[in-house]
C-alpha positions in Angstrom: 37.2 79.1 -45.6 34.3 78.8 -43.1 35.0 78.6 -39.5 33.5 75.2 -38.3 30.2 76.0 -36.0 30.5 74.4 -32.1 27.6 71.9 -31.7 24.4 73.4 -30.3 23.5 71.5 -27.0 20.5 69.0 -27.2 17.9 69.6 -25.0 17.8 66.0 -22.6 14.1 63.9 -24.1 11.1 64.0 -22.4 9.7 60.7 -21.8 6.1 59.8 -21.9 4.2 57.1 -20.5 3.0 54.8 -22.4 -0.5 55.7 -23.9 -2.7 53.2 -21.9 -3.8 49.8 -24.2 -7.6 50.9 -25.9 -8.5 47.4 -24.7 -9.7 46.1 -21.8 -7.4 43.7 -19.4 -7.3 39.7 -19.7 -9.0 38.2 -17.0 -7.6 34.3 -17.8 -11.3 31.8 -16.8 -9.3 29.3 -15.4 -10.2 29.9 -11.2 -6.4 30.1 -9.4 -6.7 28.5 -6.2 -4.5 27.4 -3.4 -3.8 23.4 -4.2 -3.8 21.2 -0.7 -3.8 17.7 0.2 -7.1 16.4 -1.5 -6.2 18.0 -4.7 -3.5 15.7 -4.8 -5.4 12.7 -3.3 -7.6 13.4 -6.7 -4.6 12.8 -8.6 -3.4 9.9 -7.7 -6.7 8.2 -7.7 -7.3 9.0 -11.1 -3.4 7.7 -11.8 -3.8 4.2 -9.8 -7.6 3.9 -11.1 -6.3 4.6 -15.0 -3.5 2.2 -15.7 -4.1 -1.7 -16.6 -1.6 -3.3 -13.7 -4.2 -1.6 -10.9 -7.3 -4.3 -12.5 -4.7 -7.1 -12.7 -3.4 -7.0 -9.7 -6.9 -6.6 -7.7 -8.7 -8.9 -10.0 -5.9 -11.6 -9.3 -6.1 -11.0 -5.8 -9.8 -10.9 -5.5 -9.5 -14.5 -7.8 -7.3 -15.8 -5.2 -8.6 -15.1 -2.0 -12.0 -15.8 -2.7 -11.3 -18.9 -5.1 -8.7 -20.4 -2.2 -11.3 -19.4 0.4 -14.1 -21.2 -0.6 -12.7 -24.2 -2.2 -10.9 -24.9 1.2 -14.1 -24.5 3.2 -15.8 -26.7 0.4 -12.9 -29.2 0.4 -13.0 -29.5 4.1 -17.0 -29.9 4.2 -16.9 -32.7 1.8 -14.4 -34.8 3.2 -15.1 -34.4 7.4 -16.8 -36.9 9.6 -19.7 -36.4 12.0 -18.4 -33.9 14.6 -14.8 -33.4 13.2 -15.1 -29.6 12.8 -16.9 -29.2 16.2 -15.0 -26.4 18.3 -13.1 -25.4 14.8 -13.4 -21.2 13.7 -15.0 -21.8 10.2 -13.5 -18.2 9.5 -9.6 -19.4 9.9 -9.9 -21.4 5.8 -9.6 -17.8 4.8 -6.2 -17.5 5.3 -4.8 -19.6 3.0 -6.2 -17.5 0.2 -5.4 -14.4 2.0 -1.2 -15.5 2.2 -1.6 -16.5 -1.7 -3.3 -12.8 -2.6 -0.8 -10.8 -0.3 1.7 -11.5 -2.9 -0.6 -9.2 -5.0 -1.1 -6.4 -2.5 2.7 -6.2 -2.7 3.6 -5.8 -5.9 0.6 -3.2 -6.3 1.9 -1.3 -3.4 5.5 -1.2 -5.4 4.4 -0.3 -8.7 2.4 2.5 -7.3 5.5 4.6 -6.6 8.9 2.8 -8.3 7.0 2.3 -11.4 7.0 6.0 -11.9 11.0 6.3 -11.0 11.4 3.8 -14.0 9.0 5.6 -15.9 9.9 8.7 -15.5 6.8 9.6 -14.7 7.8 10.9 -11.2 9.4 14.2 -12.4 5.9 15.3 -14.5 4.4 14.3 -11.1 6.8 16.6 -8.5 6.0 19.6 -11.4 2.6 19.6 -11.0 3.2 19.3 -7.3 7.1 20.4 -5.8 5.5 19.1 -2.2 7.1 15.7 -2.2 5.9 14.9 1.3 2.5 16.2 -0.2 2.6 13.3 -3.3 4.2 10.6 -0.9 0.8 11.3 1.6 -1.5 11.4 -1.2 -0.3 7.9 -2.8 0.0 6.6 0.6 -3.6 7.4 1.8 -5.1 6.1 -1.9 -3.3 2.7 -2.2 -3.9 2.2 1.6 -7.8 2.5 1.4 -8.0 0.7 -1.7 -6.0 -1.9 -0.4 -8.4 -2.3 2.8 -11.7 -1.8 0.7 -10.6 -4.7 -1.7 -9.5 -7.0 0.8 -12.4 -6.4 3.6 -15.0 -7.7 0.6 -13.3 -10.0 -0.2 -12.9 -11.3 3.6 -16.1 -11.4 4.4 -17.4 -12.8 0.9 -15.4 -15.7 2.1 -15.7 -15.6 5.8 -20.2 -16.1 4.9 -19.3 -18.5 2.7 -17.6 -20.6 4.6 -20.0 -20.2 7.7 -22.9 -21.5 5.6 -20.6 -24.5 4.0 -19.0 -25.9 7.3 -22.3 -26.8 9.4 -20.7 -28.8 12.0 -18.4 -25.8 12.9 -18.9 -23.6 15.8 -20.8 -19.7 15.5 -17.8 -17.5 15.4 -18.0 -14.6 18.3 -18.1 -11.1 17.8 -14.8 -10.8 18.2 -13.4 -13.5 16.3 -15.8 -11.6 13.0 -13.9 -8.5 14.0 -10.6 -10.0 13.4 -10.8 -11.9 10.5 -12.7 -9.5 8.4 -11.8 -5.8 9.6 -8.1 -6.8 11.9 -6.7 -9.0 8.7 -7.7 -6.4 6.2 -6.0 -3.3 8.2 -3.0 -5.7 8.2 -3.3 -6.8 4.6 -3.3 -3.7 3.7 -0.2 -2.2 6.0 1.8 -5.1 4.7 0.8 -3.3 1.0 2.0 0.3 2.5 5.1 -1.0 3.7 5.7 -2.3 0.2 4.9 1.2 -1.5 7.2 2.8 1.3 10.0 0.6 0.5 9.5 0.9 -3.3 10.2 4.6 -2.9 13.0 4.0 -1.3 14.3 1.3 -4.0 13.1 2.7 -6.9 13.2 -0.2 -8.7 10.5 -2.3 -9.2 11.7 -6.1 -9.3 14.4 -5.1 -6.4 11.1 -4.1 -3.8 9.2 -6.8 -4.9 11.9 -9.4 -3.9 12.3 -7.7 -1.2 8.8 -8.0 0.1 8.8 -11.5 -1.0 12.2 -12.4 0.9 10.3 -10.7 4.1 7.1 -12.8 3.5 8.5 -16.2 3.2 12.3 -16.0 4.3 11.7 -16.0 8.5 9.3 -19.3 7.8 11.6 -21.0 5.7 14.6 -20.3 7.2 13.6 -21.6 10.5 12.1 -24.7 9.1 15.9 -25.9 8.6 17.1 -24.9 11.6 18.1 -27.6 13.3 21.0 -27.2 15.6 19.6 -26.9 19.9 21.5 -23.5 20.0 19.5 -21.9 17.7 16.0 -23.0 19.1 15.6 -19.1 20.6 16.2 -17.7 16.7 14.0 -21.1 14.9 11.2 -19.7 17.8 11.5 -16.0 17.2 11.4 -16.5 13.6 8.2 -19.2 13.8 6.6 -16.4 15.8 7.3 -13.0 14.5 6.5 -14.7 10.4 3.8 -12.9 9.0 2.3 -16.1 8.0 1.7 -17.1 11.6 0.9 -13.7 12.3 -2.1 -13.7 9.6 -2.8 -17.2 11.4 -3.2 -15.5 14.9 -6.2 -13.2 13.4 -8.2 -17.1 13.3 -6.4 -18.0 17.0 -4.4 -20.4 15.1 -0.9 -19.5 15.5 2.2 -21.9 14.8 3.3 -21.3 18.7 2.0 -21.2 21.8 4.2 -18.0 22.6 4.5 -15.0 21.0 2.5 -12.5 19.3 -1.3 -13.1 20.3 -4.9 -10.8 19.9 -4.5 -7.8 18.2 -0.4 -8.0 18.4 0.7 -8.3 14.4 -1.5 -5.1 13.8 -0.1 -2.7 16.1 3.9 -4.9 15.4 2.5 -3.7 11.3 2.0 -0.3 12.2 5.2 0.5 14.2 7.3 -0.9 11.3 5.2 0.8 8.4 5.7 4.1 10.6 9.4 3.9 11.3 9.5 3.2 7.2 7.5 5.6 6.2 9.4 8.0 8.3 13.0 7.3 6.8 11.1 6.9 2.9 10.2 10.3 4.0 13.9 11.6 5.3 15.2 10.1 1.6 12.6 11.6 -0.8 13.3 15.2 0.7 16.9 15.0 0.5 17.4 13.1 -2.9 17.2 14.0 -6.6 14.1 12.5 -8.3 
């Protein structure tokens, strides 16, 4: 009977590098660079220049505002006496087409950012960029200048049409150009941001847009059936602060003889699109998209 052997101790393994690969390294052709704000800017112009509701909308609005424009200066031309229109601004018929084509700045201004929430869309979008306050700039600065670029033809297609239709009327000044071609547009196109501001914080579509709407019309119509003496300071305040008479006070035709006057409903558009913009901003960085 054999006597059983004790293992033999195993000598520990020697490890070796890995033999290095007989081929050369990939070097991927695709240049990685650091993104910033105009990649992003790129983006969303290529997003709000690509879908169908971007033409619509402007073509519509365009349609509007010069269709209204001229036809009320034509109107007006045809059917005035001898010396009627003398001391009138031939440049104030533009606002009736400008009120009408607002509606269309605002529903552009929501779809550019609560379509994508309904879509889905936003969550490809905060992949490709995680910056929110980055994407919320970017669509911001693109609607905004399309917005004024659209809006400034526009004005001033109908603001030399009208000129050369109403004879009798007096040669606008400088200033009086300044406001109701460059002042109106800045604020056209403010009340648009203000819409894409609070679209982002609705996130629905049809919600913002009423919204908007109610904001447009609602101060004006309410205080049309205000009648009761102890609500005259609230039927004034609303008369004044409506953003109908406050397109009318860019032509020096306002609905009162108090209130916001000049330049006023620019700088009162800015303040409120700021202070919005600044709680959108608040929301998007603290909610899920």
């Amino acid at each position: 009977m054999s006597t059983p052997q004790p293992p033999m101790p195993q000598a520990a393994p020697t490890w070796q590098e890995a033999p290095e690969p007989s081929y050369p390294g990939y070097t991927s052709p695709i240049p990685v660079v650091r993104t910033h704000l105009g990649h992003a800017i790129a983006s969303e112009w290529t997003k709000i220049k690509s879908v169908r509701s971007t033409m619509w909308t402007l073509g519509v609005f365009v349609l509007l505002v010069v269709g209204i424009g001229l036809g009320a200066g034509a109107l007006v031309a045809a059917n005035s006496g001898e010396g009627a229109l003398e001391g009138e601004n031939p440049l104030s018929f533009g606002v009736f087409g400008l009120l009408l084509g607002s509606m269309c700045i605002i529903t552009l201004g929501v779809l550019t950012t609560a379509s994508e929430y309904g879509t889905g869309m936003i969550r490809t979008t905060m992949v490709a960029c995680p910056s929110r306050g980055r994407v919320f700039a970017a669509k911001a600065i693109v609607f905004f200048v399309v917005a004024f670029v659209v809006t400034l033809a526009s004005a001033v297609v109908v603001a030399l049409a009208d000129v050369a239709l109403l004879d009798g009327a007096r040669e606008p000044t400088g200033g009086e150009w300044l406001k109701g071609t460059v002042g109106i547009s800045l604020y056209i196109a403010l009340l648009g941001l203000l819409s894409l501001v609070i679209g982002s914080i609705i996130r629905h579509s049809a919600g913002a847009i009423t919204i908007m709407i109610g904001l447009v019309l609602a101060p004006l119509v309410i205080a049309l059936f205000m009648f009761s003496q102890s609500l005259e300071g609230l039927r004034q305040a609303l008369f004044e602060y409506s953003i109908p008479n406050q397109l009318s006070v860019f032509y020096s035709n306002s609905l009162t003889d108090s209130g916001p006057s000049g330049w006023d409903p620019l700088w009162i558009a800015v303040g409120v699109t700021a202070a919005a913009f600044a709680g959108a901003y608040a929301l998007l960085e603290k909610r899920d998209v």
